[in-house]
N, C-alpha and C positions, 0 to 999 in steps of 0.2 A: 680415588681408589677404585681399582674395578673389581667387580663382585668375583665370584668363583664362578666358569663357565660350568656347564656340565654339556657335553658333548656326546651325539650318539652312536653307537658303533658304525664302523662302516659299514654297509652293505655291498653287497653283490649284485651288479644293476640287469637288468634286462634277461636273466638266467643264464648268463653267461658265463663260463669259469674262467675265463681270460679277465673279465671285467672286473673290474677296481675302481671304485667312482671315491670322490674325494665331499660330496657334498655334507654337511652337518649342519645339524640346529644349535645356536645361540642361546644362550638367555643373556637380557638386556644389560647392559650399565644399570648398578642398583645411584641413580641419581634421579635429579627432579622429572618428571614427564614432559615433553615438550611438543610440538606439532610443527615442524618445517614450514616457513613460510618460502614458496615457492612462485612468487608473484614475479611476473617479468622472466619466470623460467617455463620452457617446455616440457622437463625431464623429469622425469615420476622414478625418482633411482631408492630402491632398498632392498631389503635382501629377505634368504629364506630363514623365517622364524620359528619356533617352536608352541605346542600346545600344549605343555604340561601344566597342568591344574585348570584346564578349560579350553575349549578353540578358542572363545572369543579372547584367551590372554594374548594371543597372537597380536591384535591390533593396539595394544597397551606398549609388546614389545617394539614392533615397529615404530609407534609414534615416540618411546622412550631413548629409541636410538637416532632420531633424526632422519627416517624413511617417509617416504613418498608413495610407497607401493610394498608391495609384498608378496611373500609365496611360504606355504604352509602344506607339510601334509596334511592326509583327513580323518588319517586315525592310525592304529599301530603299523608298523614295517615287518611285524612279528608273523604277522597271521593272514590267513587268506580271510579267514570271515571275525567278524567287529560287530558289538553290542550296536542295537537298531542306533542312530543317532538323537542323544538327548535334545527334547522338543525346547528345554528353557535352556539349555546351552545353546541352542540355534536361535533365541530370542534374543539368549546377551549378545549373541556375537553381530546379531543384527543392530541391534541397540549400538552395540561401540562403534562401526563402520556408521552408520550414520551421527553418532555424537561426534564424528573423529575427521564428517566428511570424507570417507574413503569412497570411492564410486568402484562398483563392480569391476572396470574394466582395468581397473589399474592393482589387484590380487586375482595371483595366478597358482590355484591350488596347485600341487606336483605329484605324479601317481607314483604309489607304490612300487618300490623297486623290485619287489616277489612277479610282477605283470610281465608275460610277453607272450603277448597276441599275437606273433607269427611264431612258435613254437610249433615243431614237428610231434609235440608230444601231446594226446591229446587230450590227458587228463590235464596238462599245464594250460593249455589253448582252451578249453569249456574254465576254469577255475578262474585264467587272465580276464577272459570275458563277461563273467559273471561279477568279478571286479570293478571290472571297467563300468557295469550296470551303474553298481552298486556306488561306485565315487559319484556317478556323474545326477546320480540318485542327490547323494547328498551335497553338492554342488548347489543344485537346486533349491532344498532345505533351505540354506543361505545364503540364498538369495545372487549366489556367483555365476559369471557369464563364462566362465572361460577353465579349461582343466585340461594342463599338457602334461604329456605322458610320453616316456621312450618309445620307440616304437616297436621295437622287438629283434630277437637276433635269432637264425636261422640255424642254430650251435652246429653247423657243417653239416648239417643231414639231408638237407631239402636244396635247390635253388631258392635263389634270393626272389626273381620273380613268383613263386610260390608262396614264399614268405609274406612277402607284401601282400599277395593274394589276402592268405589268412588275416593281416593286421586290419585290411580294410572288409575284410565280415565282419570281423568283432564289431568293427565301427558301426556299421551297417546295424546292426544287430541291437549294440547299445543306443543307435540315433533313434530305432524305432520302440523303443523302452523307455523313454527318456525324452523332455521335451527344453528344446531351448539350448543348451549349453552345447560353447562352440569347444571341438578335442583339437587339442592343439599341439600336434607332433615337434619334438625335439631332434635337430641335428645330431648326429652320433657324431664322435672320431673316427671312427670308420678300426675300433680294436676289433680283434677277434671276429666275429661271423654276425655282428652288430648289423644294421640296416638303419639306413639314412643317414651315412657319412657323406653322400653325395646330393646336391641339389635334385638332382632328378629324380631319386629314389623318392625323395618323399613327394614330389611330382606324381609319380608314377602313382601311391598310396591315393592322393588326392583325388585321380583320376577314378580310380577304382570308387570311390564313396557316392554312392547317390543323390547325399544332398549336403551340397559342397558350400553351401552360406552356413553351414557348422562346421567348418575347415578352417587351421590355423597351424601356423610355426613359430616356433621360438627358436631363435637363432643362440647358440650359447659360443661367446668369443674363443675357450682352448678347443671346447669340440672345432669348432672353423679351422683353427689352425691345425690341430693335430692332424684332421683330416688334407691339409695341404692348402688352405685358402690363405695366401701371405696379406696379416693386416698389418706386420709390419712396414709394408714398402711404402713409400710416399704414395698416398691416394688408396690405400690397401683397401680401407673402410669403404669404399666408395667404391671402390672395384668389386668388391666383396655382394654388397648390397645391388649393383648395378646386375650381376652375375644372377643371383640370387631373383633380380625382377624380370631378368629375362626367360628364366627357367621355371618360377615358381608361378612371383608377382605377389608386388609388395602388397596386394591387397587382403596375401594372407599371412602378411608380419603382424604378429598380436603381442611377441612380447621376446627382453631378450635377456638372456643369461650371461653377468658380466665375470666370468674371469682369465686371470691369467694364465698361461702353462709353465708347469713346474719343471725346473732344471736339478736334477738328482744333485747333491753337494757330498762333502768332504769336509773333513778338517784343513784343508790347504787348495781347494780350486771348484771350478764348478766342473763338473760332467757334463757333459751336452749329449742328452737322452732324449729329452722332449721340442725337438725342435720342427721344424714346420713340415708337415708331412708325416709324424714320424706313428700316428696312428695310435698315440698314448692317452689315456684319459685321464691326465692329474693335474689336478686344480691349483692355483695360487695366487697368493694375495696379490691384489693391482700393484701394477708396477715391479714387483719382486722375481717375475717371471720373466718368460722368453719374448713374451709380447711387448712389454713396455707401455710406459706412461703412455707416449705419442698417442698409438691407438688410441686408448680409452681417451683422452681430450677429443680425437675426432670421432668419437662417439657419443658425447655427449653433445658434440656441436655439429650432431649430422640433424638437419631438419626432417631427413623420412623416420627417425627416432624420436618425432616428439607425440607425446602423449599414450606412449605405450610404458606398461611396468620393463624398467631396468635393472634387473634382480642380481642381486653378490649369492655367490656360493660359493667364497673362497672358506680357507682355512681356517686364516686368524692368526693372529700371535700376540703375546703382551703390547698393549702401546698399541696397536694396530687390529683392533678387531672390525667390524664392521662400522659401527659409529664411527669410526675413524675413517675408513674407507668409503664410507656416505659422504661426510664430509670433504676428504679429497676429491673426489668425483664432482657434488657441487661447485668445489671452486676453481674446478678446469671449466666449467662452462661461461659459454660467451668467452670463449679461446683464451680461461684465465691462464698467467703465467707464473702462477705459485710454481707451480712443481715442474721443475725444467728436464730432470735427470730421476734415475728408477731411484723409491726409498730406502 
C-alpha cells in the first residue's frame, strides 16, 4: 500500500513568466528501509527528495525508496532569506550520509527556484547572489561537494551575452565567499528568454568564471530534447554526450537529471506539444513521454554515465512513483530487457 504523497506547489523557475517546471518532492513508500545494493553496477540512479521534518530525512527517504544518489533543496522555495542552518540538523544529516555510505559526490543539492543571476533587475541580481552565497554556505555545513542551479533568464530586456555576463559574477562572487563547492549549471529548454538551452551558452558562462575546477553541468534528458538534442534516434545518447564533449567536456559532467518529456493528452489521443525541439519544459514519468524507454536504457548503459548521481524529477503517478521508476532504471542496466516497449 503506498503511503499518501504530499507534493509541493509548482514553482516558477529561473523568474521567468513563461516558465513552468514540473519538478516536486516525494515522500517515501511508508515500507521497510532498505539500502540498494549496487555491486557490479556503475549507476548511482534516485531521485529529488524532500526535507520535511529535518534535511537529514532526505537520506532516510532515498534509501527507503531504493536510490543510489540524490537531490534535495536547502531550505524553503518561499523566501529569499532562511533561519541560519541548524548546527545538530547538520550533524544528523551528516551522521545518516555516512551510516548510509552515501559519498558527497553522488547528492546533488538543487538551487532555489526564486534565483536568477543573470537578471536585468537589480534588486533580483544582489538578492539571487546573496542566495547563491548563502546555499553554497550551507553546502558546506554538510559536508556537500557539488550545488546545481538554473542559470538564469535574461526575461527579454538585456542580450543573452550580458546575461551570462551577470550569471558568471554571481559565480565569481559566490566562489570567493565560499570555499570548495563545485556550482554546477543546469541545461534549460531553451523556453522563454531562459539561458543555457544551448551547449555553448553554458560554455560561454564557464569561460567567464575565474576558477573553473569549481565548474560543473548537469545535463537534465527533457531540457536536451525540448531544447532539440534527438536522444531518440539510434545513438542519440551518444550523439548527445559526444556533442556536449566537444563543446563543453565531459570533464565537467557532474551529474544528470532523468526525465521524460510530457505529450499534453485527451480523453481520446495524444496531442503532440512537446516534441523534440519544441522549447517546452514539462517533465514526465520514464517511458510515458516523448522520449522513450530506449534512451533511458542507453543511459544507464553509457560508461561516461558511471559514477555520477542520476536524479528523477519526474511527476509520479499511482503504481509508478519513483521507487518504481528506480527500479525500472535498475533493471535496464547491463542492456536488461525487462522493459521492451513505453509503460
Amino acid at each position: 500500500i503506498m503511503a499518501p504523497k504530499k507534493r509541493e506547489t509548482r514553482k516558477r523557475k529561473a523568474e521567468d513568466p513563461k516558465k513552468d517546471g514540473d519538478t516536486m518532492e516525494k515522500e517515501p513508500r511508508s515500507e521497510e528501509v532498505r539500502k540498494r545494493d549496487i555491486s557490479g553496477c556503475s549507476k548511482y540512479i534516485g531521485a529529488h527528495v524532500g526535507i520535511q521534518g529535518g534535511i537529514w530525512k532526505a537520506v532516510d527517504s532515498c534509501v527507503t525508496m531504493g536510490g543510489s544518489s540524490f537531490a534535495l533543496f536547502l531550505g524553503s522555495q518561499r523566501s529569499w532569506t532562511r533561519p541560519a542552518l541548524d548546527s545538530s540538523a547538520a550533524d544528523k544529516f551528516l551522521e545518516q550520509c555516512s551510516l548510509h555510505k552515501f559519498d558527497p559526490a553522488h547528492i546533488l543539492p538543487h538551487g532555489s527556484y526564486l534565483m536568477n543571476c543573470g537578471s536585468p533587475k537589480e534588486d533580483v541580481f544582489q538578492k539571487s547572489q546573496a542566495l547563491l552565497v548563502d546555499e553554497l554556505s550551507r553546502c558546506s555545513r554538510l559536508g556537500l561537494t557539488l550545488y546545481n542551479f538554473h542559470p538564469g533568464s535574461s526575461l527579454g530586456t538585456i542580450t543573452t551575452e550580458e546575461c551570462m555576463d551577470k550569471i558568471a559574477s554571481a559565480i565569481n562572487h559566490a566562489h570567493q565567499q565560499t570555499p570548495t563547492v563545485v556550482t554546477v549549471l543546469e541545461n534549460m529548454s531553451g523556453q522563454g528568454s531562459t539561458v543555457g538551452g544551448k551547449f555553448s551558452e553554458l560554455k560561454t558562462i564557464i569561460d567567464k568564471v575565474r576558477d573553473q575546477s569549481r565548474m560543473g553541468v548537469c545535463l537534465d534528458t527533457c531540457h536536451a530534447f525540448a531544447a532539440g538534442y534527438d536522444l531518440t534516434a539510434e545513438g542519440g545518447v551518444r550523439a548527445m554526450l559526444d556533442e556536449f564533449d566537444q563543446q563543453v567536456g565531459l570533464k565537467y559532467l557532474k551529474a544528470i537529471h532523468l526525465n521524460d518529456s510530457k505529450g499534453k493528452t485527451t480523453p481520446h489521443q495524444w496531442i503532440i506539444n512537446s516534441k523534440l525541439g519544441c522549447n517546452l519544459d514539462r517533465h514526465e514519468d520514464i517511458g510515458k513521454g516523448h522520449i522513450g524507454i530506449s534512451a533511458f536504457r542507453d543511459i544507464v548503459n553509457e560508461p561516461r554515465l558511471d559514477n555520477i548521481p542520476l536524479i528523477l524529477e519526474t511527476p509520479g503517478r499511482p503504481g509508478f512513483e519513483y521507487a518504481e521508476q528506480i527500479e525500472l532504471l535498475y533493471s535496464l542496466c547491463n542492456n536488461g530487457q525487462r522493459y521492451t516497449e513505453p509503460l
